[in-house]
N, CA and C atoms as an extended XYZ file, in Angstrom:
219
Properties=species:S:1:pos:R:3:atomname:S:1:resname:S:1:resid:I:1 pbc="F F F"
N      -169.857      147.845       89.770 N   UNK     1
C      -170.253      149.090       89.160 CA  UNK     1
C      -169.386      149.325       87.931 C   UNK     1
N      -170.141      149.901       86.975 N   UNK     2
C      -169.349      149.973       85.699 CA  UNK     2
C      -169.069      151.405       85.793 C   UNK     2
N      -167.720      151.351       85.254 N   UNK     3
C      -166.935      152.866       85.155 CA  UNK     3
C      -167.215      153.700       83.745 C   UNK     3
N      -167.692      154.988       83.244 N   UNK     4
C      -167.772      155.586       82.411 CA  UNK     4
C      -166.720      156.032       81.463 C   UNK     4
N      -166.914      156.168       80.661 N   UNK     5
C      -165.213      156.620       79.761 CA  UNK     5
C      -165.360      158.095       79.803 C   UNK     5
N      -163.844      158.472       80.114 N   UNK     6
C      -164.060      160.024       80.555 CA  UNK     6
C      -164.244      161.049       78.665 C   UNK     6
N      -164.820      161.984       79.234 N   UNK     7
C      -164.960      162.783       77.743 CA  UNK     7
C      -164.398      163.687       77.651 C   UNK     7
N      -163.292      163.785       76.503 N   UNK     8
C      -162.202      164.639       76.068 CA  UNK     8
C      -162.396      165.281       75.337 C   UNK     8
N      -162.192      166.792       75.359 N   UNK     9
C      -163.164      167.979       74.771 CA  UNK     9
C      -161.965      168.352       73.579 C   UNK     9
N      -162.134      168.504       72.769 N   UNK    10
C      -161.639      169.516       71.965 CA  UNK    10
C      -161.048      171.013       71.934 C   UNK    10
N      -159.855      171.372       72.192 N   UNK    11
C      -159.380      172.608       72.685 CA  UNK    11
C      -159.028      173.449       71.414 C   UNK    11
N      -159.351      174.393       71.289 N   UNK    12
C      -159.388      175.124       70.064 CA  UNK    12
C      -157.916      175.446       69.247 C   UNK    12
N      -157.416      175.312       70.594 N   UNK    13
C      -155.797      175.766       70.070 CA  UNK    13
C      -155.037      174.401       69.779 C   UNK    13
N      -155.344      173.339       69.148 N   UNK    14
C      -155.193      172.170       69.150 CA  UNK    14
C      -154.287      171.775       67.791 C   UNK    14
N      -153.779      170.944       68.140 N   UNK    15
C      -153.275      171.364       66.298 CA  UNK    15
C      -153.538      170.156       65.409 C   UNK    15
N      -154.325      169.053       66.510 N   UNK    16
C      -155.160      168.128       65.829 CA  UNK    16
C      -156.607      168.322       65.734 C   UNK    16
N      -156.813      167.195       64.801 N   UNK    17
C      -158.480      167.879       64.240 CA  UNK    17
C      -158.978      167.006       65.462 C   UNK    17
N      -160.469      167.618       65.849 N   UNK    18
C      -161.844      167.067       66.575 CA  UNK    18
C      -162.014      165.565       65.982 C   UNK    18
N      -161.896      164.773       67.157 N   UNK    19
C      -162.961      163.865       66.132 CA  UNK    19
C      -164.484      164.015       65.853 C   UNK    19
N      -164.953      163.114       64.616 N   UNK    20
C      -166.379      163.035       64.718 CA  UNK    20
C      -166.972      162.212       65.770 C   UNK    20
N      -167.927      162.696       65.258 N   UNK    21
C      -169.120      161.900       66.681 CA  UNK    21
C      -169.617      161.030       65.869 C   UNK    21
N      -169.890      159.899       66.441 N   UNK    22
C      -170.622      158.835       65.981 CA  UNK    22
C      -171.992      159.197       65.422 C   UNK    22
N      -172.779      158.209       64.414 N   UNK    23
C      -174.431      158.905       64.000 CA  UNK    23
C      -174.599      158.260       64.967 C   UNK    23
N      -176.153      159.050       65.417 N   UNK    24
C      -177.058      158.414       66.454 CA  UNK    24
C      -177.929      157.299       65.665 C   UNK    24
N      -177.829      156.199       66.686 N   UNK    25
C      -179.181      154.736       65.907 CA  UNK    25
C      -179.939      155.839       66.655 C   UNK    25
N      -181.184      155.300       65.571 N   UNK    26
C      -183.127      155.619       65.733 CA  UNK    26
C      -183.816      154.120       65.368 C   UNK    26
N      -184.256      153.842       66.043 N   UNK    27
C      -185.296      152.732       66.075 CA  UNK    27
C      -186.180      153.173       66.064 C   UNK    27
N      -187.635      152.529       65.421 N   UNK    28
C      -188.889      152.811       65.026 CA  UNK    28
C      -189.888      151.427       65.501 C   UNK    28
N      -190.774      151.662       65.930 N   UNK    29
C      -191.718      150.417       66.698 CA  UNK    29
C      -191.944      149.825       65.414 C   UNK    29
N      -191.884      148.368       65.446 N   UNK    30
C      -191.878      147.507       64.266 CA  UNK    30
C      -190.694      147.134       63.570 C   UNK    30
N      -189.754      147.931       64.088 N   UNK    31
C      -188.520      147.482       62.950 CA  UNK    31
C      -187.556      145.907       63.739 C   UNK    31
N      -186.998      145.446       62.768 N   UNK    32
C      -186.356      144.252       62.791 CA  UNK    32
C      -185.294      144.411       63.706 C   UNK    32
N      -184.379      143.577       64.732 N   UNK    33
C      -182.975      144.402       65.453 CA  UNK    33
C      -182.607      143.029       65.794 C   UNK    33
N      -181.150      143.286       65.857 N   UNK    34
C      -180.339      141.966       66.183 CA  UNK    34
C      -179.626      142.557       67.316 C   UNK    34
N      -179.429      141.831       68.820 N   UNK    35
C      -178.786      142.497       69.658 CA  UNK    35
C      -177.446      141.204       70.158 C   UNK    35
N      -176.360      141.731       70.279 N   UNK    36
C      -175.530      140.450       70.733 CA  UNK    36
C      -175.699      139.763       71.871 C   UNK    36
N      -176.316      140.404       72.660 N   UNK    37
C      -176.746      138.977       73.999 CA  UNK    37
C      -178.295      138.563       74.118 C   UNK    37
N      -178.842      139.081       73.738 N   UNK    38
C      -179.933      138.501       73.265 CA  UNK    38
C      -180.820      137.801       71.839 C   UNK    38
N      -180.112      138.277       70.825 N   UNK    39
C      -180.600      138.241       69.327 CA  UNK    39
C      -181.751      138.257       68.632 C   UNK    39
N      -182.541      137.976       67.853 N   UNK    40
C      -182.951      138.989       66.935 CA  UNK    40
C      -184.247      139.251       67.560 C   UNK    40
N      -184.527      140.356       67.150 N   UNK    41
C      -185.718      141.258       68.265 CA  UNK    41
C      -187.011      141.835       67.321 C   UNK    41
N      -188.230      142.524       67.811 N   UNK    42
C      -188.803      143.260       67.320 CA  UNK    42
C      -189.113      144.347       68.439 C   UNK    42
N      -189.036      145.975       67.933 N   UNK    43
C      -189.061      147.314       68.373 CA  UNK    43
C      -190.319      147.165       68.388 C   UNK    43
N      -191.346      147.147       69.859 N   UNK    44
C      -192.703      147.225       70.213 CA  UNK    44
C      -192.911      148.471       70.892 C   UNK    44
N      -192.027      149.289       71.437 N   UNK    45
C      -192.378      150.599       72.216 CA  UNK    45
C      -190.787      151.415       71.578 C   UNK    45
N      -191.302      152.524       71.849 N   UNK    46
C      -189.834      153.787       71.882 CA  UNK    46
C      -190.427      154.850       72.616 C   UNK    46
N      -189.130      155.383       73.500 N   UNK    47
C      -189.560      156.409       74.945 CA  UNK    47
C      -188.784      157.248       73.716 C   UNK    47
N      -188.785      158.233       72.568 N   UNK    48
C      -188.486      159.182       71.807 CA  UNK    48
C      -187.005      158.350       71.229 C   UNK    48
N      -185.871      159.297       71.923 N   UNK    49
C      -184.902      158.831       71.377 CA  UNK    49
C      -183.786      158.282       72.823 C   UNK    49
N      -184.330      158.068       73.939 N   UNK    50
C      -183.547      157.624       75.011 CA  UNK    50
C      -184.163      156.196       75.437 C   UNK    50
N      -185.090      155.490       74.467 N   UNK    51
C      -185.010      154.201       74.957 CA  UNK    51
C      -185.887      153.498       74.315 C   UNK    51
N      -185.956      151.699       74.343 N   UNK    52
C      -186.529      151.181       73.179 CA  UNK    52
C      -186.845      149.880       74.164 C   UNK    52
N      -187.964      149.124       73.903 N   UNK    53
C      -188.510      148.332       74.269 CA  UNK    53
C      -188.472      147.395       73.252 C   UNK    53
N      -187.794      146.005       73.334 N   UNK    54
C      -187.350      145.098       72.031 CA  UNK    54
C      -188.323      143.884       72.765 C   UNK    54
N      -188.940      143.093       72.050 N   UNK    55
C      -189.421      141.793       71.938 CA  UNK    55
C      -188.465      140.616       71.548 C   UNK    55
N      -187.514      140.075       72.038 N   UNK    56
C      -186.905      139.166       71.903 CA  UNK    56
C      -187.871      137.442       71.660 C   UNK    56
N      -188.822      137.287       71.817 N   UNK    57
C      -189.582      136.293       71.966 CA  UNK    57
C      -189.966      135.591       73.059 C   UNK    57
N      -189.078      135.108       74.058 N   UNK    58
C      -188.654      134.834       75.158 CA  UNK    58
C      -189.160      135.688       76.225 C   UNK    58
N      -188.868      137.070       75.796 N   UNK    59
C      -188.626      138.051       76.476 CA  UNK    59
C      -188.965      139.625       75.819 C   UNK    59
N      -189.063      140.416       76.736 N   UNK    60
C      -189.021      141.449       76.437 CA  UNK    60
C      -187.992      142.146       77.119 C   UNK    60
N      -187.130      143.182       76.511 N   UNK    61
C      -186.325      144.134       77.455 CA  UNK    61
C      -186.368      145.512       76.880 C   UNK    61
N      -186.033      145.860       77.916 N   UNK    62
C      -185.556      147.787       77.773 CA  UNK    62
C      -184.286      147.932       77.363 C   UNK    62
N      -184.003      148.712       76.131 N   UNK    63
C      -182.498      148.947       75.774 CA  UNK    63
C      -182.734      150.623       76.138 C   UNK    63
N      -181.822      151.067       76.269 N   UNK    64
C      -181.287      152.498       76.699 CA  UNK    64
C      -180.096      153.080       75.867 C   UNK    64
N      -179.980      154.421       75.333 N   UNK    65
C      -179.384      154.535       74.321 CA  UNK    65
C      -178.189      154.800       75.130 C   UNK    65
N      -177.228      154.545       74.244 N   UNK    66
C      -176.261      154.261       73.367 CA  UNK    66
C      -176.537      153.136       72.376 C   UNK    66
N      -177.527      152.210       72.916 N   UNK    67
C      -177.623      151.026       71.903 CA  UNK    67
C      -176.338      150.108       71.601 C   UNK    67
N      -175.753      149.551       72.370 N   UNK    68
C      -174.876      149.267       72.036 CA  UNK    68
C      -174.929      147.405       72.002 C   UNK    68
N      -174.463      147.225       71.095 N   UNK    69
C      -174.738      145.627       70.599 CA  UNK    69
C      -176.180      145.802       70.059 C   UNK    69
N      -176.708      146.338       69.680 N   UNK    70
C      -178.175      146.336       68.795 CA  UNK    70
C      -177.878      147.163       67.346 C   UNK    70
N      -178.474      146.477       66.446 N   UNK    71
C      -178.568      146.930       65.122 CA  UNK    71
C      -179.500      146.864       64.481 C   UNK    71
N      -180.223      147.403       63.115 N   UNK    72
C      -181.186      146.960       62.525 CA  UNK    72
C      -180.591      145.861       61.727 C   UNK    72
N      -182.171      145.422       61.144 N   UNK    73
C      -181.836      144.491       60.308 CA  UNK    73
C      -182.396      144.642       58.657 C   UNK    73
C-alpha cells in the first residue's frame, strides 16, 4: 500500500510565505502525451478533469489526476 504525503496548511501567523500550488495539467482527447512507464500516448477519452484514458498503442490505460509522469507533447 502506498502512503500519502501528509498536507501542511498554512497558518496565518506564520512568518514564512505559503507556498504555491502547482498548475493543474488539462489534457484534451487527441492531444499528444509522453508518460514515463509507458511512453508516448494519444488522449482518446477524459472523465472532466479527474481522469484520462491514454492510447499507448499496445495498450490502453486510465491515468488519474495528479498525472504524474505524463506530459504533453
Amino acid at each position: 500500500m502506498k502512503k500519502t504525503e501528509a498536507v501542511r496548511r498554512h497558518l496565518p501567523t506564520s512568518p514564512f510565505k505559503a507556498r504555491a500550488e502547482a498548475p493543474r495539467k488539462h489534457f484534451s482527447v487527441g492531444e499528444r502525451v509522453t508518460h514515463d512507464a509507458y511512453g508516448l500516448g494519444r488522449v482518446v477519452g477524459a472523465e472532466g478533469d479527474s481522469a484520462v484514458t491514454v492510447d499507448f498503442g499496445s495498450r490502453q490505460e486510465r491515468i488519474v489526476e495528479p498525472y504524474t509522469g505524463m506530459y504533453p507533447l
